[in-house]
C-alpha positions as CSV (number, residue, x, y, z in Angstrom):
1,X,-16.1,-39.2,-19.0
2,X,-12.6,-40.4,-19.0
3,X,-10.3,-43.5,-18.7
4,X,-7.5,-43.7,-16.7
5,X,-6.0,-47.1,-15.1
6,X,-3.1,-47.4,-12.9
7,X,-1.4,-51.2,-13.1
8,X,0.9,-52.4,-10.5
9,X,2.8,-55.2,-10.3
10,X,6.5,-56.2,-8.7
11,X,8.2,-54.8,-11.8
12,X,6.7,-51.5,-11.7
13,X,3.7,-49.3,-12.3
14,X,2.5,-48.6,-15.6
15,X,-0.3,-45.6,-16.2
16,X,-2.7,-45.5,-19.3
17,X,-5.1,-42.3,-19.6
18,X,-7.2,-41.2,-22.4
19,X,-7.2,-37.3,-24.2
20,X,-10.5,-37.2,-24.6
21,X,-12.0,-34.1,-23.0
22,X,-15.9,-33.3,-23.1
23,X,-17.4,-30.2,-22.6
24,X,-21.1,-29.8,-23.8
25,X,-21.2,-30.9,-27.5
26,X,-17.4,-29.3,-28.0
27,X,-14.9,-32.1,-28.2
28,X,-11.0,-31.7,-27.3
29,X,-7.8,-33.5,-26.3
30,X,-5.8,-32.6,-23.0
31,X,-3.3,-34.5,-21.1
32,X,-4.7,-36.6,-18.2
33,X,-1.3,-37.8,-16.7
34,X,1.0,-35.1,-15.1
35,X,4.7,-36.5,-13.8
36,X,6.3,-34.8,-11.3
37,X,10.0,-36.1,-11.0
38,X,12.9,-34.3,-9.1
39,X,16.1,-36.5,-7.8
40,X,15.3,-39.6,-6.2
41,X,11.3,-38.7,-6.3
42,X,9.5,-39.9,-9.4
43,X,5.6,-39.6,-9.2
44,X,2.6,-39.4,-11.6
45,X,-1.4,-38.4,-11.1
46,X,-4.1,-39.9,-13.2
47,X,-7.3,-37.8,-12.9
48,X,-10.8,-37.9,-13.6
49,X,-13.3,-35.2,-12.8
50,X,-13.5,-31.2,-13.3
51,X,-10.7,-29.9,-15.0
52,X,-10.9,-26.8,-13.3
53,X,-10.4,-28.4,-9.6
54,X,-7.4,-30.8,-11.3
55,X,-5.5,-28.1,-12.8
56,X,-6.0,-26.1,-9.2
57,X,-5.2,-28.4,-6.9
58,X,-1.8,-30.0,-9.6
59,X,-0.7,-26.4,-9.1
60,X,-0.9,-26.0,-5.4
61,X,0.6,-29.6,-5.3
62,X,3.7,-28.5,-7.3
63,X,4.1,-25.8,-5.2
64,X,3.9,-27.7,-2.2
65,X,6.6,-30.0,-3.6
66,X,8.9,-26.7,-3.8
67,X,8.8,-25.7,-0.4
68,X,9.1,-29.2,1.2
69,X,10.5,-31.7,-1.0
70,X,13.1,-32.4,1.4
71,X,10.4,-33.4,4.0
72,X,8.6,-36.0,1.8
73,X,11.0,-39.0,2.0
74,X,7.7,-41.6,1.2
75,X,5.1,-42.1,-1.1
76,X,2.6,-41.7,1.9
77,X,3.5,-38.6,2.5
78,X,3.3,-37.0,-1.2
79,X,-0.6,-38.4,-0.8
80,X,-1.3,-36.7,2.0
81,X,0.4,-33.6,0.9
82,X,-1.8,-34.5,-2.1
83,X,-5.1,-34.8,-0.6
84,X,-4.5,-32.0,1.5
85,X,-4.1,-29.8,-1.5
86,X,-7.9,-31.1,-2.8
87,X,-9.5,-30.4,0.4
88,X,-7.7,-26.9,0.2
89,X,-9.4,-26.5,-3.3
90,X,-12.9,-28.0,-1.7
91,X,-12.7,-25.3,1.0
92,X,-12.2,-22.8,-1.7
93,X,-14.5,-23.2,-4.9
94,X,-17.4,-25.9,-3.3
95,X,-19.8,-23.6,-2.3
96,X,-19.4,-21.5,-5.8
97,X,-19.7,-25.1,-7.6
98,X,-22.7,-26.0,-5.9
99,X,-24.6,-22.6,-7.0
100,X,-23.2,-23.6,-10.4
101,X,-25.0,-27.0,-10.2
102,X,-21.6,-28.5,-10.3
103,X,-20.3,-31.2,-8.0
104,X,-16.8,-31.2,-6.7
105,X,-15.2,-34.5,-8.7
106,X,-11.9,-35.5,-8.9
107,X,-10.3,-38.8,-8.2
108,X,-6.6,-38.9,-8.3
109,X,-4.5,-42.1,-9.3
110,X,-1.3,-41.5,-7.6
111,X,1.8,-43.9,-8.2
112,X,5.3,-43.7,-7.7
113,X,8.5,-44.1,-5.6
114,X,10.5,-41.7,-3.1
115,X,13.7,-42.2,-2.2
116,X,12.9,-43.3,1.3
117,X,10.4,-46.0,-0.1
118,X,11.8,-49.2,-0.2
119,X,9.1,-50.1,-3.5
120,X,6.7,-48.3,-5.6
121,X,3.7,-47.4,-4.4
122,X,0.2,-46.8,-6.1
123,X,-3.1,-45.0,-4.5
124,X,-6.5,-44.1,-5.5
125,X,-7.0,-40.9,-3.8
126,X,-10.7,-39.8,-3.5
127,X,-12.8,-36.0,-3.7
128,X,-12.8,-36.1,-0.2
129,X,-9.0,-36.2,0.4
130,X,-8.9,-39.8,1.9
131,X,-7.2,-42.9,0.0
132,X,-6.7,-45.9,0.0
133,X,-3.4,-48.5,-1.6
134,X,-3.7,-50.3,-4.4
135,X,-1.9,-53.8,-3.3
136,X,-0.8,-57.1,-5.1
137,X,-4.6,-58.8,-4.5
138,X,-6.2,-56.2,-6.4
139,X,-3.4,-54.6,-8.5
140,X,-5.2,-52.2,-10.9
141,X,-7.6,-49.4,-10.4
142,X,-9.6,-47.3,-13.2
143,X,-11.0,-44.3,-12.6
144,X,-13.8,-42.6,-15.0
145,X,-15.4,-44.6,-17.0
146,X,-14.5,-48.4,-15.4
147,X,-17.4,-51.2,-16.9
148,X,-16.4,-52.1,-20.1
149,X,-12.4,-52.4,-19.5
150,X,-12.8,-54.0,-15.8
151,X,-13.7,-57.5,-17.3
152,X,-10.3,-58.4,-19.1
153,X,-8.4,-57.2,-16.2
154,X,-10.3,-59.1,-13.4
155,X,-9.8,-62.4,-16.0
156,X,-6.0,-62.1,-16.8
157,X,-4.1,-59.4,-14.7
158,X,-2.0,-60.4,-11.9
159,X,0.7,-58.7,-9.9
160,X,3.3,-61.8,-10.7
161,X,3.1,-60.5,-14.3
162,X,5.2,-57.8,-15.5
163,X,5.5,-54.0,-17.4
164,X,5.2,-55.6,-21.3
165,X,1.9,-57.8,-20.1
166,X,0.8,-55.0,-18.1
167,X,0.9,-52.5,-21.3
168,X,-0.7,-55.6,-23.4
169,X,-3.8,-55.6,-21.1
170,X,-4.0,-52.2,-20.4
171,X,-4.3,-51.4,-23.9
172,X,-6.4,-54.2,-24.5
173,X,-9.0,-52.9,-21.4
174,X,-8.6,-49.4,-23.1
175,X,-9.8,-50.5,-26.3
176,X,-13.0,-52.1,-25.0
177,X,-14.1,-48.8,-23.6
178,X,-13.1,-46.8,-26.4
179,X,-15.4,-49.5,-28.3
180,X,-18.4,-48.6,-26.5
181,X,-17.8,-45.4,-24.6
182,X,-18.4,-42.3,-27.2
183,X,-16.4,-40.2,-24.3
184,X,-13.2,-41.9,-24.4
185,X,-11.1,-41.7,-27.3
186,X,-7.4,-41.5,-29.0
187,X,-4.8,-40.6,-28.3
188,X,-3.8,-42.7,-25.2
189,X,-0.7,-41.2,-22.7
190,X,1.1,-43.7,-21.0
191,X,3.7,-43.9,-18.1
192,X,6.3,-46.7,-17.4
193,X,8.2,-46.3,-13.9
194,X,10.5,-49.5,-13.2
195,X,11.2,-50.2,-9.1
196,X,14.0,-48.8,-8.1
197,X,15.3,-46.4,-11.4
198,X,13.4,-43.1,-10.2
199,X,12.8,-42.1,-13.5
200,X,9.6,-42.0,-15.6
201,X,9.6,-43.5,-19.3
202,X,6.5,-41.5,-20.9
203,X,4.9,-41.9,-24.3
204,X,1.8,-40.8,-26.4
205,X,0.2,-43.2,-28.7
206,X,-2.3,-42.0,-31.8
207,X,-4.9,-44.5,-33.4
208,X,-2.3,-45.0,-36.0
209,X,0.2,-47.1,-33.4
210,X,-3.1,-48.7,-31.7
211,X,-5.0,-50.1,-34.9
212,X,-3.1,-53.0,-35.3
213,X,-4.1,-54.0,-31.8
214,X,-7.5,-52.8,-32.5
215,X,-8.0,-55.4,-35.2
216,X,-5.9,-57.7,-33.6
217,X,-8.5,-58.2,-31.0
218,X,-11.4,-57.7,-33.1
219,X,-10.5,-60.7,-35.2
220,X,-9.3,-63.0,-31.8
221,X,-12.9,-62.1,-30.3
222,X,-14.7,-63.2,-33.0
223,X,-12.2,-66.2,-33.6
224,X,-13.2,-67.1,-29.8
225,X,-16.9,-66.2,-30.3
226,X,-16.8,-69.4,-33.2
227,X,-15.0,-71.1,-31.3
228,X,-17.3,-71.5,-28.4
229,X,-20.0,-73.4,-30.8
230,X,-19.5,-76.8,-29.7
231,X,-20.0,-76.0,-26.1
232,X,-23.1,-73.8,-26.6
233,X,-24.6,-76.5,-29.3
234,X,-26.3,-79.0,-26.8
235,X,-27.7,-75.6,-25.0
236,X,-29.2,-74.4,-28.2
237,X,-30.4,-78.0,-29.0
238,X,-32.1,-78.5,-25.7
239,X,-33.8,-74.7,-26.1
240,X,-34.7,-75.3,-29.1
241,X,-37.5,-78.3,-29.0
242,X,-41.2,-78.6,-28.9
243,X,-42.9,-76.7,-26.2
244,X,-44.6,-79.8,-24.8
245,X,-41.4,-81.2,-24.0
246,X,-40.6,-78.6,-21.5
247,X,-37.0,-79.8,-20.9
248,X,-34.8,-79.1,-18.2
249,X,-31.3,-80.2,-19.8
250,X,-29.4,-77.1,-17.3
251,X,-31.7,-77.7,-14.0
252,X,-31.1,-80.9,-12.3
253,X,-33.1,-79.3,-9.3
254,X,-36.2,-81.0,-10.1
């Protein structure tokens, strides 16, 4: 499994992705996040799935960016260059995966800005080749392993909040899968791209940079867990009587 999550909001994008690579019982660490940057044309792709169909279809992709860069004036068209590549690589290897007992899996999280965007953009591009955009009423999307950091982004991310806060919850949503996924694991590769500068900001941070956050949020959780006794005292209290009484202190129904 893997984590990767692609935040968007009116400053920018901001990408977080996991090393964590599992093959078997053999652990290892690879980069999740490629950039692909040239001129006015700044882009980066998130995967999760088979390595093997990732590092395929990143290299027909590149070379699809050689021979027609100048034709690609909009995010748009980069995806569908994109997902034209993966069905390429479907076409090609599918049939030899399937005899393998292998699935053809990879999503793509695809953000960035061309010079002939007038914003950045941000996709989730499916195994299939088709996508869709990730907009302002929904701005996030995870692929890999998604349940235990979707809660804190659904609470507190919005798309009026900008690149720091996005980096804050994004780790934050990291974190809690790390916590209870044994698959997703240190370090964590990360890509800032602000609207309008064409130029990715990229950095790699070990469990030594992330602990502090770690305990951080270990301490706040169970600061808010304590907190919480007041309002779960009268529940207790009314659970916790005589059987005979059979009280109904949260149903008002009957």
């Amino acid at each position: 499994m893997t984590f990767c999550l692609g935040m968007r909001c009116e400053e920018g994008l901001l990408a977080i992705a996991d090393t964590r690579i599992t093959s078997g019982t053999e652990l290892s660490t690879a980069k999740k996040i490629s950039v692909h940057q040239y001129e006015n044309h700044s882009m980066f792709i998130l995967t999760s799935g088979l390595r093997s169909i990732r590092d395929k279809a990143l290299t027909y992709f590149e070379e699809r960016l050689q021979s027609s860069s100048g034709e690609l004036k909009k995010m748009y068209m980069a995806a569908n260059v994109l997902a034209e590549e993966l069905r390429r690589v479907r076409r090609e290897d599918l049939q030899w995966l399937m005899e393998g007992g292998l699935y053809f899996d990879l999503h793509c999280i695809f953000g960035g800005q061309l010079e002939g965007d007038d914003q950045h953009r941000l996709y989730l591009i499916y195994p299939e080749g088709n996508w869709v955009e990730v907009r302002t009423g929904a701005p996030y999307v995870i692929i890999g392993e998604s349940r235990y950091g979707k809660p804190i982004l659904d609470r507190v991310w919005r798309h009026d909040q900008g690149l720091f806060e996005a980096l804050r919850v994004g780790l934050l949503s990291f974190d809690a899968t790390r916590t209870s996924a044994s698959d997703v694991d240190y370090p964590v590769d990360t890509v800032l791209y602000r609207r309008g500068s064409f130029q990715m900001q990229e950095a790699r941070f070990d469990a030594d940079a992330l602990n502090p956050l770690q305990q951080y949020w270990q301490g706040a959780m169970e600061h808010a867990v304590e907190g919480a006794t007041p309002t779960v005292r009268p529940l207790y209290d009314a659970l916790n009587v005589a059987p005979a009484a059979h009280t109904h202190f949260w149903d008002n129904s009957a």
